[in-house]
C-alpha positions in Angstrom: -19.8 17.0 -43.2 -20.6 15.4 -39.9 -19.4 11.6 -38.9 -23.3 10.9 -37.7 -24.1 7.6 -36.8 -27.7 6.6 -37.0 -29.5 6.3 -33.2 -30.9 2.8 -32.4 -34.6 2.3 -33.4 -37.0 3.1 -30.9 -38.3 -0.4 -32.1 -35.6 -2.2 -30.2 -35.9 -0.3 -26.9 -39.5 -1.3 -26.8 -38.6 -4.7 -27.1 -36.2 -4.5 -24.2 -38.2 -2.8 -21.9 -40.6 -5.8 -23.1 -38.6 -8.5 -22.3 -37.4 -6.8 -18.8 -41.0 -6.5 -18.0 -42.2 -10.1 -18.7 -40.5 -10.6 -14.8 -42.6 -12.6 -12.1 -43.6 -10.0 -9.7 -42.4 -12.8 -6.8 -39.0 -12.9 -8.4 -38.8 -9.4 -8.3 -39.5 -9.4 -4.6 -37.2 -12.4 -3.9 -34.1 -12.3 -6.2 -33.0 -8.4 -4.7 -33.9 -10.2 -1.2 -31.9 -12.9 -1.4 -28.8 -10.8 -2.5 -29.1 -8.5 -0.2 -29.9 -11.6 2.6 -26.8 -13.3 1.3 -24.4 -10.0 1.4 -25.7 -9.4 5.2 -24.9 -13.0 6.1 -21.6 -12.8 4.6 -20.9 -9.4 6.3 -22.1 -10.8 9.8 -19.6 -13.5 9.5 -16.6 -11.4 8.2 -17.2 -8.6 11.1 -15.5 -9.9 13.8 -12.1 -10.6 11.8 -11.8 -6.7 11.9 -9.6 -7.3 15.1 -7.8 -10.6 14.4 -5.8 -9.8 11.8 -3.1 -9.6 13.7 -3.2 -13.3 14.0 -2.2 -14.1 10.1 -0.1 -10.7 9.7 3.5 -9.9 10.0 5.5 -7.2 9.5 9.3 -8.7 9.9 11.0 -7.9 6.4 13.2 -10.8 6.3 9.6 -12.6 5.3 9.5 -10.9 2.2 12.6 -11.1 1.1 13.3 -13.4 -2.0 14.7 -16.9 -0.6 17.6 -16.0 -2.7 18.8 -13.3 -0.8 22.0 -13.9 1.1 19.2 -12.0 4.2 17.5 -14.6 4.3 19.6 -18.0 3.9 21.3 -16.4 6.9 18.2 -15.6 9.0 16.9 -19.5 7.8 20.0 -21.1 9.1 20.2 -18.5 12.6 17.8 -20.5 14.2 20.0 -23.9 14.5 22.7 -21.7 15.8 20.6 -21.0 19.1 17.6 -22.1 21.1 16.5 -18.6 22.3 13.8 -17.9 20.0 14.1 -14.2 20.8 13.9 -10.0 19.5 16.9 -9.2 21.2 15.3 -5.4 22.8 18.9 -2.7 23.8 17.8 -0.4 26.7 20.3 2.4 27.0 20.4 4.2 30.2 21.5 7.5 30.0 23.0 9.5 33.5 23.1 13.5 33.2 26.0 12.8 34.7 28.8 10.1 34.9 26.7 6.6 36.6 27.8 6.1 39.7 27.7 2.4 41.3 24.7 3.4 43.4 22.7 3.7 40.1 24.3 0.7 38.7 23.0 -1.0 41.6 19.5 0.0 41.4 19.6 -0.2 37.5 20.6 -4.1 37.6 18.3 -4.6 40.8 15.1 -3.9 38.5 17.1 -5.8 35.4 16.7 -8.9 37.8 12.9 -8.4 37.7 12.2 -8.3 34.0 12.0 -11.6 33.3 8.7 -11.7 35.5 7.2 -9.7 32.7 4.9 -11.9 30.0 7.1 -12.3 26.5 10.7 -11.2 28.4 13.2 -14.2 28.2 15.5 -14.7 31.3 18.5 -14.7 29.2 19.9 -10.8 29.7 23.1 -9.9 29.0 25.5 -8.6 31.7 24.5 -4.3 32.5 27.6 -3.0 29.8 28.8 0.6 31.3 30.3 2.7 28.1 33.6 4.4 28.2 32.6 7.4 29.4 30.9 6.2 31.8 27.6 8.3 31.0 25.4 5.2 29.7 24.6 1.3 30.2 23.3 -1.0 27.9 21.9 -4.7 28.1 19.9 -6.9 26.0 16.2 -8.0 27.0 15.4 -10.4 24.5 11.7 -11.0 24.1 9.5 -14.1 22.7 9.3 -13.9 19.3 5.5 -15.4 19.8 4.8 -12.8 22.4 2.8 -9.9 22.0 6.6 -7.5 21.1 4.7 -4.4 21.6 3.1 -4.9 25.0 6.1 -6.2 26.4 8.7 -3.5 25.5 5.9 -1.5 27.2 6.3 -2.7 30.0 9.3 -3.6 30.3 10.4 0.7 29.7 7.4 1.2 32.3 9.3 -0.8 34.6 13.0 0.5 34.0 11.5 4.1 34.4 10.0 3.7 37.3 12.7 2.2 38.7 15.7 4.1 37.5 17.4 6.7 39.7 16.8 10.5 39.7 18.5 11.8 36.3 18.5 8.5 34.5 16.8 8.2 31.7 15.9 4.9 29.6 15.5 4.1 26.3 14.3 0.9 24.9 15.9 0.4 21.1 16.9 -2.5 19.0 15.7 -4.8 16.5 12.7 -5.1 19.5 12.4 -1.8 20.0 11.4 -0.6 16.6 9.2 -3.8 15.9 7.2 -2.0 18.7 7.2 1.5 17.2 5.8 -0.2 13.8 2.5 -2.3 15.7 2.3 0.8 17.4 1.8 3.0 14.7 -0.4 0.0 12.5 -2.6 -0.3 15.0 -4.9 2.7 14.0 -5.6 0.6 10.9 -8.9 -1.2 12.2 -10.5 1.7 13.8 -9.2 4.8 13.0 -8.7 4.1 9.2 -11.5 3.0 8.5 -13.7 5.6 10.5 -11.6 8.6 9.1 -12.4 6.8 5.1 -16.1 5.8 5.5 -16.6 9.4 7.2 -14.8 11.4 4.3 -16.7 9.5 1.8 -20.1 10.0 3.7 -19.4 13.7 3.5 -18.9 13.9 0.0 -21.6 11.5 -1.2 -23.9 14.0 0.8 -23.1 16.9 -0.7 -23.0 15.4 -4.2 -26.5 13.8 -3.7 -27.9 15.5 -1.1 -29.4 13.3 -0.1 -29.6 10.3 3.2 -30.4 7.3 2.3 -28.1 7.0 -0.8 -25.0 7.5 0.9 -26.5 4.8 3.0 -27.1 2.6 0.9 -23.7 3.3 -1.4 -21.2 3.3 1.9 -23.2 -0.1 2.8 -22.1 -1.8 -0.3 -18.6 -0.7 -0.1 -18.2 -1.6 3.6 -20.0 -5.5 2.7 -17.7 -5.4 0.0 -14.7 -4.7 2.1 -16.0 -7.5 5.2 -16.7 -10.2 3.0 -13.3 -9.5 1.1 -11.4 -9.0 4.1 -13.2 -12.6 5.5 -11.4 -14.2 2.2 -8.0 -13.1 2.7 -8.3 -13.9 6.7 -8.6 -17.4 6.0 -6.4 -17.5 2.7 -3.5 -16.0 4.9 -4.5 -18.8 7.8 -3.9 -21.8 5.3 -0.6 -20.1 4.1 -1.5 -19.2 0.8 -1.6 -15.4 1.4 1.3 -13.1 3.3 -0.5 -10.5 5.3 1.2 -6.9 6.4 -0.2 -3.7 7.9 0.5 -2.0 4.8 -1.2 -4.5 2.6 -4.0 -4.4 5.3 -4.0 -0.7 4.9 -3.8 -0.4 1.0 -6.6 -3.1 0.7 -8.9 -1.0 3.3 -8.8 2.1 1.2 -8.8 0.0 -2.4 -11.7 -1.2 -1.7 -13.6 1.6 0.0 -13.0 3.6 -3.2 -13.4 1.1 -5.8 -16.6 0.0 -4.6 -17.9 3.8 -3.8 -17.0 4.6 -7.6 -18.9 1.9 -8.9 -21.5 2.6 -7.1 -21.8 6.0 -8.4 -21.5 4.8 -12.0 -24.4 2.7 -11.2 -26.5 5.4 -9.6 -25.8 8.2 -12.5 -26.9 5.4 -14.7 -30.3 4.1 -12.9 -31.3 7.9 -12.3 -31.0 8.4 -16.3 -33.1 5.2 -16.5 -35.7 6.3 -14.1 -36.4 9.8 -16.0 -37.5 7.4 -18.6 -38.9 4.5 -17.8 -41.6 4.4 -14.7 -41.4 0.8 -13.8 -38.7 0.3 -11.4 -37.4 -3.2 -12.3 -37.1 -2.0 -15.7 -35.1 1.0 -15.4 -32.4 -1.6 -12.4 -32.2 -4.3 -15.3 -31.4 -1.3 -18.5 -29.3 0.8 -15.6 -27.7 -3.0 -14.8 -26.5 -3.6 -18.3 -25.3 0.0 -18.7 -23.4 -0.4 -15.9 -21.8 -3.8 -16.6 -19.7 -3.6 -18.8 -17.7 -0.8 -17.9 -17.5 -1.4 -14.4 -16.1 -5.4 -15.5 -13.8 -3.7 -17.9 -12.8 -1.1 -15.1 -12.4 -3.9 -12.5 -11.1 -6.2 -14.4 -8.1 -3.9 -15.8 -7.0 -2.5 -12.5 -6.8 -6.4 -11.0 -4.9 -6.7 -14.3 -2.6 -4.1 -12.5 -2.5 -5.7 -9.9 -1.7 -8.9 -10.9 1.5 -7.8 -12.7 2.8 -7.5 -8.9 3.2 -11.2 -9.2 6.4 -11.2 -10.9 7.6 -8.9 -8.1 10.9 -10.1 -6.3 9.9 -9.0 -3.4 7.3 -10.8 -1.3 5.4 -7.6 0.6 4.7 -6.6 -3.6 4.1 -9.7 -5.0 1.3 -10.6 -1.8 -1.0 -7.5 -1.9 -1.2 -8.1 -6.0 -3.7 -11.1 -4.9 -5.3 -9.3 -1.8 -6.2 -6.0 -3.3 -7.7 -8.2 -6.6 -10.1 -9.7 -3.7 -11.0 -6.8 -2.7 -11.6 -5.4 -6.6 -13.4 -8.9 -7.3 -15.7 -8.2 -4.0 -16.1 -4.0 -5.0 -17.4 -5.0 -8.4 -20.3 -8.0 -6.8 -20.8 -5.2 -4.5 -21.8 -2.9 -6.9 -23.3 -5.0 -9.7 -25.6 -7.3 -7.1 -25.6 -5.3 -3.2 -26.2 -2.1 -4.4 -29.2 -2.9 -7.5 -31.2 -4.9 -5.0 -31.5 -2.1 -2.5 -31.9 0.9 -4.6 -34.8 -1.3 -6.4 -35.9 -2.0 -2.9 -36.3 1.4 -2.2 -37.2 2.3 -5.6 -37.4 6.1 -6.4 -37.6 6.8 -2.0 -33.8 6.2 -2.2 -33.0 9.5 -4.0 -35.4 11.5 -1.7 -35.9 14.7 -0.9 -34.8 14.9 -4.8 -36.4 12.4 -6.2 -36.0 11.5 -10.2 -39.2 12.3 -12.0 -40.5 10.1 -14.8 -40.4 12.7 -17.8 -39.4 10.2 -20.8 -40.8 13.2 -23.1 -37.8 15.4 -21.7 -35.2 12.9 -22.0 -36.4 12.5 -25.9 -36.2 16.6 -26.1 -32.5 16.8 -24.7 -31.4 14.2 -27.1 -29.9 12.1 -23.7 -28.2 14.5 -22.6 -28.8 17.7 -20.4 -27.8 20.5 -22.1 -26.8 23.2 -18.8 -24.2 22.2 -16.1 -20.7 22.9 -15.8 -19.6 19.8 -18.1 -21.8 21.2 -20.9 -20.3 24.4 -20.9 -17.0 22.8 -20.8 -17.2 20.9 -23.5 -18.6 23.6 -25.5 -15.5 25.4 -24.8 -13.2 22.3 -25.7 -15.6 21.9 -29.1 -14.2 25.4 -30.0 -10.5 25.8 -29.0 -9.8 21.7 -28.6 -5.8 21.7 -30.0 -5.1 24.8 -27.8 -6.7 22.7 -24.9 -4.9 19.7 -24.7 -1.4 21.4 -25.9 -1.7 24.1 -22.6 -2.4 21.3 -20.2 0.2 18.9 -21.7 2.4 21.3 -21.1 1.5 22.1 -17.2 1.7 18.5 -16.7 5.1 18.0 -18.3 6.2 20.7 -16.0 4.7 18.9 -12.9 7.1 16.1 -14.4 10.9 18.0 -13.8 10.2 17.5 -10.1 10.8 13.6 -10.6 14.2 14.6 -10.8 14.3 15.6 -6.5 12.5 11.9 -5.6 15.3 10.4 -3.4 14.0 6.8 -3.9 16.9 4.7 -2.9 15.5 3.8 1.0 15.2 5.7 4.2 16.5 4.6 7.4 15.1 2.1 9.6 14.5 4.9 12.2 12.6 7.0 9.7 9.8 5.0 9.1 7.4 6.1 11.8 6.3 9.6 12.1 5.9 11.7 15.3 7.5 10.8 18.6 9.8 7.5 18.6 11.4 5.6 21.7 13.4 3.6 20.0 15.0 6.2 17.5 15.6 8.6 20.6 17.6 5.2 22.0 19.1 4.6 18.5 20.7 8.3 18.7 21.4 7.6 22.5 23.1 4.4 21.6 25.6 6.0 18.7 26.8 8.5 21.4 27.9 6.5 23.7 28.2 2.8 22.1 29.3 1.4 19.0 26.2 2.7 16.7 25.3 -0.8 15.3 25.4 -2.3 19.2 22.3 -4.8 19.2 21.8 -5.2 15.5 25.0 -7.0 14.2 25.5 -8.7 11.4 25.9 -12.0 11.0 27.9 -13.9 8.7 26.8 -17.5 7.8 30.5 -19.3 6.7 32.0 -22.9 5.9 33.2 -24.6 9.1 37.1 -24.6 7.3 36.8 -20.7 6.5 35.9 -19.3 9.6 39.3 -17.8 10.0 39.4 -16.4 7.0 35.7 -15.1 7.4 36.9 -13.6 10.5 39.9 -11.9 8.9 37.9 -9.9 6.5 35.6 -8.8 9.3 38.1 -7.8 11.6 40.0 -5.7 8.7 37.0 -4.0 7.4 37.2 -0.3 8.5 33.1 -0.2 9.9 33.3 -3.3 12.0 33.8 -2.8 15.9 34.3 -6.4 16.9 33.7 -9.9 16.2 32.6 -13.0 17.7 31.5 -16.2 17.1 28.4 -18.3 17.9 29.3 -21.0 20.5 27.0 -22.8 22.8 30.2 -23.2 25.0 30.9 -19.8 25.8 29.2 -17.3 28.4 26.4 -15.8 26.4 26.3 -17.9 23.7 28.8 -15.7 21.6 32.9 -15.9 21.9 35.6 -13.4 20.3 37.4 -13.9 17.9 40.5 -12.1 16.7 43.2 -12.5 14.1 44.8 -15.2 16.9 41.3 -17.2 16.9 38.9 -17.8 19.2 39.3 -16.3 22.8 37.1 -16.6 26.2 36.3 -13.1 27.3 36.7 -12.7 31.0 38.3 -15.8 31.0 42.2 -15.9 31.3 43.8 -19.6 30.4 40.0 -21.1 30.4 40.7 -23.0 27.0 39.2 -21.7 23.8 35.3 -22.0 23.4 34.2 -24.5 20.1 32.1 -22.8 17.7 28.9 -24.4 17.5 28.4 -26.1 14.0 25.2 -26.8 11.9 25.4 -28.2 9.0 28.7 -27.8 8.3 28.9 -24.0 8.8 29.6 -21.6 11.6 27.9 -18.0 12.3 29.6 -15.2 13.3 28.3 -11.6 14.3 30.0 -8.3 13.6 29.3 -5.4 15.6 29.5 -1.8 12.8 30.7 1.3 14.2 27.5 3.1 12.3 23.9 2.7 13.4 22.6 -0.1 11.7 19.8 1.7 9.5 22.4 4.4 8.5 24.2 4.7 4.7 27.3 4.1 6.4 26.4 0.7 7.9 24.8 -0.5 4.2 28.0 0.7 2.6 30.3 -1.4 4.9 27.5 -4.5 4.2 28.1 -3.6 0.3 31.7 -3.6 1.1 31.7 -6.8 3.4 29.9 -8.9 0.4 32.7 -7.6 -2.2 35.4 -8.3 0.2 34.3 -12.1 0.6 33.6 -12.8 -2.9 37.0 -11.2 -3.5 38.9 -13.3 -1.2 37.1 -16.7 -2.2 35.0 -17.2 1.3 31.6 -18.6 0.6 30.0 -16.5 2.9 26.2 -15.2 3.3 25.7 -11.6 5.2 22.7 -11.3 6.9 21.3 -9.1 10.0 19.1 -5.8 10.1 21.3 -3.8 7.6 21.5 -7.0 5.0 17.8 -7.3 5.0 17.4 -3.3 4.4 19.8 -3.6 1.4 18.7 -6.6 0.4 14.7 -4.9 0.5 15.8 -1.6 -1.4 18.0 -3.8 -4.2 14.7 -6.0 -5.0 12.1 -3.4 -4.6 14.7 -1.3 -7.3 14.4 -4.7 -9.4 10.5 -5.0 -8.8 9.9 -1.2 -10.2 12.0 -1.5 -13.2 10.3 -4.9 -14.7 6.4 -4.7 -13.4 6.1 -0.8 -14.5 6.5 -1.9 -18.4 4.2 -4.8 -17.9 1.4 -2.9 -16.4 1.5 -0.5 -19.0 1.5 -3.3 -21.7 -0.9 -5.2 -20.1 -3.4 -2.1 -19.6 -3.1 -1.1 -23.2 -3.8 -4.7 -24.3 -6.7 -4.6 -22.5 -8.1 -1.3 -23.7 -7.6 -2.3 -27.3 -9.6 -5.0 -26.9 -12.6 -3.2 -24.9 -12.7 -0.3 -27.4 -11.6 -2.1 -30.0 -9.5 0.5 -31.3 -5.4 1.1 -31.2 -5.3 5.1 -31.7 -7.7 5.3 -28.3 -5.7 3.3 -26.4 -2.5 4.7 -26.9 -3.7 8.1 -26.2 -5.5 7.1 -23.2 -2.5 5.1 -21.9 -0.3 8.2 -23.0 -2.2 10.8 -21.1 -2.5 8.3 -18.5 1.5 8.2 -18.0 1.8 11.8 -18.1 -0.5 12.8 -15.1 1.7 9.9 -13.0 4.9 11.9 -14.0 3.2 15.3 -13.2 1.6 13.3 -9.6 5.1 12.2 -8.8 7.0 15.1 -9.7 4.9 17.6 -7.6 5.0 14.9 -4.7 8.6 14.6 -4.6 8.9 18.9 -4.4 6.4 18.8 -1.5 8.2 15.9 0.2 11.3 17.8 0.3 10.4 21.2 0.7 7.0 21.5 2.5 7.6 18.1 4.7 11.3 17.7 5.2 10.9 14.2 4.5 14.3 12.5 4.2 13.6 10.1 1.2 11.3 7.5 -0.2 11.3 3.8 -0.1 12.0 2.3 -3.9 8.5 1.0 -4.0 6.7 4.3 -3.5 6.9 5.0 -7.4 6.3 1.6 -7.7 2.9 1.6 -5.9 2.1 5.0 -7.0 2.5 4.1 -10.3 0.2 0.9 -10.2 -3.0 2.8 -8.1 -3.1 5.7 -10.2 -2.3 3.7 -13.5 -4.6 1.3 -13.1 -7.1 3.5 -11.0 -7.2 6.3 -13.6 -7.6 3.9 -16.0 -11.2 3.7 -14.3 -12.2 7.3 -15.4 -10.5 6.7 -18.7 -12.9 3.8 -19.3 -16.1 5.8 -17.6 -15.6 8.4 -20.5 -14.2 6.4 -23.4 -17.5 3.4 -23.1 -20.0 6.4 -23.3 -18.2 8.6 -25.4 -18.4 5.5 -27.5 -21.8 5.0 -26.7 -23.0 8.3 -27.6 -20.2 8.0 -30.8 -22.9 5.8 -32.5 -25.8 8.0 -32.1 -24.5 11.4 -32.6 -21.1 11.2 -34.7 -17.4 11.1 -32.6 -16.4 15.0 -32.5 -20.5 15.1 -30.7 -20.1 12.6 -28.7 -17.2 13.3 -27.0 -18.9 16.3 -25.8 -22.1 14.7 -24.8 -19.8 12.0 -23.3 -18.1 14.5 -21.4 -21.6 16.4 -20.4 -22.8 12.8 -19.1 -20.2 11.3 -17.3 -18.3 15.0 -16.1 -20.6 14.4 -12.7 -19.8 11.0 -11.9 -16.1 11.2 -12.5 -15.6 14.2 -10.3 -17.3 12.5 -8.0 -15.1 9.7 -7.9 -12.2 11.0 -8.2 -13.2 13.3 -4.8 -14.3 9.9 -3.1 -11.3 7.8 -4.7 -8.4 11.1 -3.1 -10.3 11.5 0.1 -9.9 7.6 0.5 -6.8 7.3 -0.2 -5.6 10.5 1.9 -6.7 8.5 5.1 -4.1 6.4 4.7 -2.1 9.4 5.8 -3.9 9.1 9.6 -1.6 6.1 9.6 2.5 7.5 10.9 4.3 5.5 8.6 6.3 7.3 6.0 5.7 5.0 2.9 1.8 5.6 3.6 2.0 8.6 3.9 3.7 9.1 0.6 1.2 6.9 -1.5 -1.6 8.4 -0.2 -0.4 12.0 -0.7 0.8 10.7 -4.6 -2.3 8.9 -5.0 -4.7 11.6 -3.8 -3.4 13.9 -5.2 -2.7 12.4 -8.9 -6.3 11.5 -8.9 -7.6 15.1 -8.2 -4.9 15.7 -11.4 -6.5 12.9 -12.9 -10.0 14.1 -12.6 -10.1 17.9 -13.0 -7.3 18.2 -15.6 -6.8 15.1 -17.4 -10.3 13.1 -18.0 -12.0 17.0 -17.8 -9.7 18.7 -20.3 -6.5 17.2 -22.2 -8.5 13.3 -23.1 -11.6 15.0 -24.2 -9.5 18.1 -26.3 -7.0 15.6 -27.5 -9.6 12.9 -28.9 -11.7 15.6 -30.3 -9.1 17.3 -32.3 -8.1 14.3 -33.9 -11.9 13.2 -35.0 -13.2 9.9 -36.6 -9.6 8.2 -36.9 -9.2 8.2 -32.9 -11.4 4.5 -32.9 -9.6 3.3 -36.0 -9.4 0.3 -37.1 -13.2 -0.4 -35.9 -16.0 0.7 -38.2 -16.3 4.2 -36.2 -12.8 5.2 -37.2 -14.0 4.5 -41.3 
């Protein structure tokens, strides 16, 4: 006995093709032209802040760190210590042989002329020779308000043209690797973007082959992405907003793909409504109402995603929750206002050479759904074998899952981040060889004026620490010694003792580590530092490059435990409500969870075995977890709204097949658009994008052609009616 579900009377279409058609002919010439006037005039304005983002970005960690974090009450209260607003920059020189004092004559000869260049401060340190005599060092600190990357240019183009036959220079250092990062980000205007609208032209080709929709499609996502982009611009200017290349990055792809698959859900739907009705305006308002509600209930639940990154610790997750929902917000108007008003501009032209015929008699014959096509033979084959289906692909996916177990997710080194070809990690390694490995990245201790000995004591006995000094405007360099005896002027014999400098009540001191300062060694003497103090009673705060790294990796560890609960909760709320049903929901949500495990498990293998990569940061699952949760939501919703749709008409075990014959296109074409977006983040050398797009690109291609195409539609047609109970479908 079939579960059929009476089709809506032919009556009530009449009537709505009726009431569509009662339309002014002047408004519908001058409603689609004022939305597409107003989109044009909002993407003509937001153009040009393609190349400024620079001006309301930043990529210094200690800005995203909670104002908790002992990181950054330390890097708060360094600035009253000092005047030099500063990046301090190391260049290492490096002899083949031992330097002799005819290079270290030439070497501080061109030393003298930095300070000429734009951004370099005239405060260098002395030349510092190492023991061996093989190497120098000095520190070229550089205007915080400067432009870092063009000026550690130039100052290495300087140094190397300079430097003596079998000298070679490395610039390093907090400076040095601030470089490296703009550097590498700065593909993210033009080369992202070129490599993602490209990819998605190619495919949106070949899957309409056709011109002037992929046009037309890629227009609406790129005025979705300006005006969006135009949004966050000024919200970052007034302070409201942090900014980061990655967040720029993530929100550049985001919308690129959101927008391109909503657009295609919109196009399926107003070529179905052409076959059938011949008046244009007709079939844009029926293919318009289609469209709505699943596209708001897609958009609306992966901005619910995002949102949940509000309760992040961690400033750089917490931020992009509210810029990637702009760009959601702006991919939806895109799609539901940009992209109706020019396909109804162009009216049936727009899908030329293959142009949709007006055969309503057809459409009546095939019931509303075309019965040939890849997607009806497949769900053919899952109406006859469904439980053997979805219990073979469950089980390839749960064995994608056992690779979670190789994801080294604790942090990578500071020197890791960028791919390729790296100055300043080639100087790090330089540095450790020859210099104390931590040598222009100390840490620095913020203490009470009355505990500085005793602050001192524990540095100077903890088995990572080199040496120690104080901050004190007095003393030559700003910085004086100190040692178990106190405070002593270097260079100085009987010259009395320097005074700290005091601010507030408390002193700062710096501690130069043995290890480089992005290595597990240097965090573990950090860890060990912060037990040491707390142990002995000093009310001391430890800052500097290594604090802020473990202090990053601790709240991004904190961030991934809470918000990945709360999505899931949150999304499953949500679908309840939009299907109003609990039995759908859970298994969508299930099936959901399963392809991340599969996604991440597979990533981790080919991260360690086919890349050599030497770990993850803690928010790659993180991330990963929130794109493809809340992104393959999206294709869960595309199938479970029609399968619902058709549900009513044709009975649930039917309409989960015609579902699955209708929507099989689209989907596959989104996912493919939705990976190939998200892979050019990879054109970007920076290991946590390259991560998340290989997770996310590839979980979606898991997500399209296994999941939504096999184990939801198998699973939800094994268990029949009782998959929409409570509502009247499941009874």
């Amino acid at each position: 006995m079939t579960d059929h579900v009476d089709a809506p009377a032919p009556a009530l279409r009449r009537r709505s093709r009726e009431r569509h058609s009662r339309v002014p002919r002047w408004a519908r010439v001058v409603l689609p032209a004022i939305l597409i006037l107003a989109w044009f005039v909002g993407a003509s304005i937001g153009g040009p802040y393609f190349g400024k983002v620079g001006e309301v970005s930043s990529n210094d960690q200690t800005t995203y760190l909670p104002a908790s974090a002992d990181a950054t009450r330390v890097q708060e209260a360094l600035g009253g210590f000092s005047d030099t607003h500063a990046i301090p920059a190391v260049v290492v020189f490096e002899g083949a042989d031992e330097l002799t004092d005819a290079d270290t004559a030439v070497l501080q000869e061109a030393l003298e002329d930095l300070p000429q260049i734009e951004g370099v401060l005239d405060e260098l340190s002395p030349l510092l020779p190492s023991d061996d005599a093989r190497a120098a060092e000095v520190f070229v600190p550089i205007d915080r308000d400067a432009d870092t990357g063009d000026a550690v240019a130039a100052v290495s183009a300087t140094l190397r043209e300079s430097a003596p036959s079998g000298v070679t220079v490395f610039v390093t250092g907090p400076a040095g690797f601030t470089a490296d990062l703009l550097e590498a980000f700065s593909g993210i205007d033009g080369l992202l973007l070129l490599v993602a609208l490209v990819a998605v032209f190619v495919i949106l080709i070949v899957v309409y082959r056709s011109l002037l929709l992929p046009v037309a499609v890629l227009a609406t996502s790129l005025f979705a992405l300006t005006v969006a982009l135009l949004t966050v611009w000024w919200l970052a200017k007034a302070g409201m907003l942090l900014l980061s290349g990655q967040t720029q990055g993530i929100l550049f792809i985001l919308v690129i793909g959101a927008a391109t698959d909503y657009s295609l859900l919109y196009v399926a739907r107003y070529r179905e409504e052409l076959r059938v009705q011949r008046d244009t305006w007709v079939a844009s308002m029926r293919a318009l109402r289609a469209s709505f509600e699943p596209i708001l209930a897609s958009g609306g639940t992966v901005i619910a995603g995002l949102v949940c990154l509000l309760f992040s610790d961690l400033k750089s997750n917490s931020t992009l929750g509210p810029v990637a929902s702009i760009g959601i917000v702006f991919a939806m108007l895109a799609a539901l206002t940009l992209l109706p008003a020019i396909l109804f501009a162009f009216g049936r032209a727009a899908f030329w050479p293959k142009r949709p015929r007006h055969e309503p008699d057809v459409v009546a014959a095939e019931g509303g759904t075309v019965r040939t096509g890849l997607w009806w033979r497949a769900g053919q084959m899952i109406g006859r074998r469904p439980r053997a289906i979805w219990i073979v692909t469950t089980l390839v996916l749960l064995g994608g899952c056992v690779g979670i177990a190789q994801l080294h997710a604790q942090g990578v080194p500071q020197s890791d981040l960028v791919l390729g070809s790296s100055q300043a990690r080639d100087g790090q390694r330089v540095l450790g060889e020859h210099f104390p490995g931590g040598s222009g990245s100390p840490v620095y201790v913020l203490a009470p004026q009355g505990e500085l000995q005793s602050a001192a004591d524990v540095l100077l006995g903890a088995p990572g620490v080199d040496g120690v000094a104080v901050l004190s405007g007095d003393a030559p360099g700003g910085s004086a010694a100190i040692t178990t005896d106190g405070i002593t002027a270097v260079g100085q014999p009987g010259a009395p003792s320097p005074e700290p400098t005091v601010v507030d009540g408390a002193v700062m001191l710096q501690a130069t580590l043995a290890d480089a300062a992005d290595s597990d060694a240097a965090q573990q003497t950090v860890r060990d530092l912060r037990v040491a103090f707390a142990s002995d009673g000093t009310d001391a705060a430890v800052g500097g490059v290594t604090a802020t790294a473990i202090d990053t990796n601790d709240a991004s560890i904190h961030d991934r435990s809470l918000i990945i609960p709360v999505v899931l909760a949150v999304i499953l709320v949500i679908l309840m409500l939009l299907l109003r049903s609990i039995v759908a929901p859970v298994v969508l949500v299930l099936t959901t969870v399963l392809s991340f495990g599969a996604a991440l498990g597979v990533s981790a293998l080919v991260f360690n075995n086919v890349f050599h990569f030497p770990g993850a940061d803690p928010a790659v699952p993180l991330f990963g977890f929130v794109f493809l949760v809340a992104l393959g939501i999206d294709y869960n919703i595309f199938l479970a709204t029609r399968v619902r749709e058709e549900a009513r008409r044709h009975g649930t075990r039917d309409g989960i097949l015609r579902g699955l014959a209708v929507t099989g296109g689209v989907i596959t074409s989104a996912g493919l658009v939705l990976a190939a977006t998200f892979a050019a983040l990879s054109v970007i050398p920076i290991l946590f994008l390259v991560q998340i797009a290989f997770i996310v690109a590839f979980g979606v291609l898991l997500d399209t052609f296994l999941v939504r195409a096999l184990l939801v539609p198998a699973l939800l047609h094994d268990i029949g009616r009782p998959v929409w109970w409570p509502s009247k479908l499941g009874r």
